[in-house]
C-alpha positions in Angstrom: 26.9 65.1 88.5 24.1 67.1 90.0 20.8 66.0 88.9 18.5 68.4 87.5 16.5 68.4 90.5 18.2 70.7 92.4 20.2 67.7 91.2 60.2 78.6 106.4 60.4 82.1 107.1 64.3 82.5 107.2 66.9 83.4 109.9 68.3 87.0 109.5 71.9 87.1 109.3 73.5 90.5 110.7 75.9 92.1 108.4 79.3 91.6 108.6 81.7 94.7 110.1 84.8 96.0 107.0 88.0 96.3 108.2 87.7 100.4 108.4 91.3 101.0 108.3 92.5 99.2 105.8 89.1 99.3 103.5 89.5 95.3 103.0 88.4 92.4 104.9 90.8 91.7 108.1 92.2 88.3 108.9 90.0 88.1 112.0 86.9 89.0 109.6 87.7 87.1 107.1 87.3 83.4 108.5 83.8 83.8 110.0 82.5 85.5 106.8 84.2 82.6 105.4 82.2 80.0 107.5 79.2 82.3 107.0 79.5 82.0 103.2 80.1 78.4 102.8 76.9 78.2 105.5 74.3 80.0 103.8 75.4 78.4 100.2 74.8 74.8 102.0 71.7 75.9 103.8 70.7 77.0 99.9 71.3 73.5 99.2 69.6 71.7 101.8 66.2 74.0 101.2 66.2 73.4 97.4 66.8 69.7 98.0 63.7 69.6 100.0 61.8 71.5 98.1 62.8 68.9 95.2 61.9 66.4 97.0 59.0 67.4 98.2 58.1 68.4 94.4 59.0 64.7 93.7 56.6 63.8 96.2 53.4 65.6 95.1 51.1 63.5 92.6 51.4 64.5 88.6 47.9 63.8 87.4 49.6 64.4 83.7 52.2 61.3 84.1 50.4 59.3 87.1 49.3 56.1 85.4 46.1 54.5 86.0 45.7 51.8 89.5 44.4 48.2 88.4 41.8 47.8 90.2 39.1 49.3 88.4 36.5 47.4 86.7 37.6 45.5 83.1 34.7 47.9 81.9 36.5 50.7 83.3 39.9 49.8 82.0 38.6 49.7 78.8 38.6 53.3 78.6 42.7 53.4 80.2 44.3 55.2 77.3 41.4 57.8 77.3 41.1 58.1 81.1 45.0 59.2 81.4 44.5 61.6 78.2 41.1 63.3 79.2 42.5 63.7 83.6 45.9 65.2 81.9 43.7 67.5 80.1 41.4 68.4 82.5 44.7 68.6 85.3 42.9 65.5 87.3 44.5 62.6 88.9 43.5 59.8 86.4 42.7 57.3 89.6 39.5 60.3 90.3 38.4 60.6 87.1 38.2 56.2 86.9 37.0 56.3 90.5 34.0 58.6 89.0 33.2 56.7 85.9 33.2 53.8 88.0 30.4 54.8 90.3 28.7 57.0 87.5 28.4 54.2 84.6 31.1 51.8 85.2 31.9 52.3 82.0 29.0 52.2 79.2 29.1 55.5 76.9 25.3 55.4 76.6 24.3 55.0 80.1 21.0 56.8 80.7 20.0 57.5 84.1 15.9 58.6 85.2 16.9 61.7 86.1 18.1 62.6 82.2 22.5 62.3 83.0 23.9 60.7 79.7 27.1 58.9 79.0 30.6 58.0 80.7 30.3 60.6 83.3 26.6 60.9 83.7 26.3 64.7 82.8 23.2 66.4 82.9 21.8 68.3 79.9 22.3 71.8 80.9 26.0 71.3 81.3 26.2 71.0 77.2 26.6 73.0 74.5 24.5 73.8 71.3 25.9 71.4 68.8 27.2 68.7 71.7 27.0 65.3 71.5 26.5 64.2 75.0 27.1 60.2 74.1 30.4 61.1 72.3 33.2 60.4 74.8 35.3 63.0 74.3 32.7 65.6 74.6 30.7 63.8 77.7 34.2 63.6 79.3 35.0 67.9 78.7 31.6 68.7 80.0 31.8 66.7 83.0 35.8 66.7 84.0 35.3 70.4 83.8 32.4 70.2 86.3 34.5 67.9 88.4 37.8 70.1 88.3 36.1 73.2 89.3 34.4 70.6 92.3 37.8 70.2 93.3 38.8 74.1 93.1 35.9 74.6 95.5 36.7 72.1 98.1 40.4 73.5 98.1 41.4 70.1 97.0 39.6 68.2 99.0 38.6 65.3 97.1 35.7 63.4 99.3 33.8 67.0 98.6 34.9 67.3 95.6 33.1 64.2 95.1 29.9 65.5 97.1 30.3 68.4 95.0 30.1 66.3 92.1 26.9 64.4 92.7 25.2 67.2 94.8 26.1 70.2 93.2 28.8 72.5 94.0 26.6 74.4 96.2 26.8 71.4 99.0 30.7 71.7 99.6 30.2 75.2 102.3 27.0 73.3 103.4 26.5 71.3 106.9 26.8 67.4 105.9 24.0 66.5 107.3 22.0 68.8 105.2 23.2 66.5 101.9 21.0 64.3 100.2 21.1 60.4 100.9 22.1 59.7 97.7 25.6 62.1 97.9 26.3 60.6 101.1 25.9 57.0 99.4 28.2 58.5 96.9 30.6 59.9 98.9 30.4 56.3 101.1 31.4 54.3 98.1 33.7 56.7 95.9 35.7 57.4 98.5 37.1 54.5 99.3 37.4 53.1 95.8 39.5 56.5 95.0 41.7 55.5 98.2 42.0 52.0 96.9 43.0 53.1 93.5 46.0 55.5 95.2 47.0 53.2 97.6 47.1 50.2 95.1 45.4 47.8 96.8 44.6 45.3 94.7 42.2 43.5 94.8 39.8 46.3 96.1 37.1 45.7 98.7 35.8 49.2 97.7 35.1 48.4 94.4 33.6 45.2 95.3 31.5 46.3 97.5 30.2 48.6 95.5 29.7 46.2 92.3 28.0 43.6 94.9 25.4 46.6 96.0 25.0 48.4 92.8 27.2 48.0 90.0 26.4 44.1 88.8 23.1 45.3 86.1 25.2 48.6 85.2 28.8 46.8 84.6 26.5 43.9 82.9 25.1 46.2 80.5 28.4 48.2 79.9 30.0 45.0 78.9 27.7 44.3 76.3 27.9 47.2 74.7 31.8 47.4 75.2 31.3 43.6 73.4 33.4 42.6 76.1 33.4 38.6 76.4 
């Protein structure tokens, strides 16, 4: 989270001429309206098909289930991960990806800057009365944070990621104005969150990321998780 430092249209169809002298359809108009008819109701068809299917298609944060290849610290937290990203309307494989690079898991991670717990959430983002250690609560504050991220990248999760780290002030901004660190962050988030939707398993990303920065952190998350 940011640190405290700143930190398709449609074909018209033409009417179809009556039959002025009889005040009924004719013969001769009858078979095209006919074909016309039995045209537009399977065109109907065909369009709500696709649009099913491309329903069917789209991601449902709600009943996605959560990709393997997250840290055991990580996976520890499965059951809430699914239930906090359906509440918050997130794909479940972001909101991993996020604990992952933010404290790989360990509810009382601390960072120097002051960001506390799972999702490492600074203190303004609390309320009076908030627990910021409490999972639930550390999760609400910063999966809200996250979702609007998202809102303001139109989507687009790698900024929704810089949002996330930087502040959602860097998404309009020039890249190359961003900090090193939200470039880091985007570098290595990224590609785990990629990972985790394409179901590669095992993941390089993660890896990666462990081998550079996340061997201390998981360490002391699996302590505390009294994980053997």
């Amino acid at each position: 989270m940011p640190r405290a430092r700143c930190t398709k249209t449609y074909p018209k169809t033409a009417a179809i001429p009556q039959d002025s002298g009889s005040g009924c359809f004719s013969g001769f108009v009858l078979v095209p309206f006919t074909v016309l008819i039995i045209s537009f109701l399977l065109g109907a068809f065909a369009l709500n098909k696709a649009n099913l299917l491309r329903m069917d298609s789209m991601p449902n944060p709600a009943a996605a289930g959560l990709s393997p290849i997250f840290r055991r610290e990580v996976l520890y937290w499965s059951n809430s991960i699914i239930r906090w990203a359906s509440a918050s309307n997130l794909d479940p494989n972001l909101v991993a990806t996020i604990m992952q690079i933010e404290s790989c898991g360990d509810a009382r991670a601390l960072s120097n800057a002051g960001a506390m717990g799972l999702f490492q959430v600074m203190p303004f983002h609390f309320q009076p009365g908030d627990d910021p250690y409490n999972p639930d609560t550390n999760a609400a504050r910063g999966l809200s944070y996250l979702a609007r991220s998202l809102a303001a990248a139109n989507g687009d999760v790698r900024l929704a990621m810089a949002g996330y780290n930087g502040g959602i002030g860097v998404i309009p901004r020039a890249e190359w104005t961003w900090s090193a660190q939200t470039k880091r962050y985007i570098q290595y988030g990224l590609p785990i969150y990629h990972d985790a939707v394409r179901g590669t398993n095992p993941s390089h990303a993660v890896g990666e990321w462990y081998s550079r920065y996340g061997v201390s952190l998981c360490s002391q998350a699996s302590q505390r998780l009294g994980l053997p």
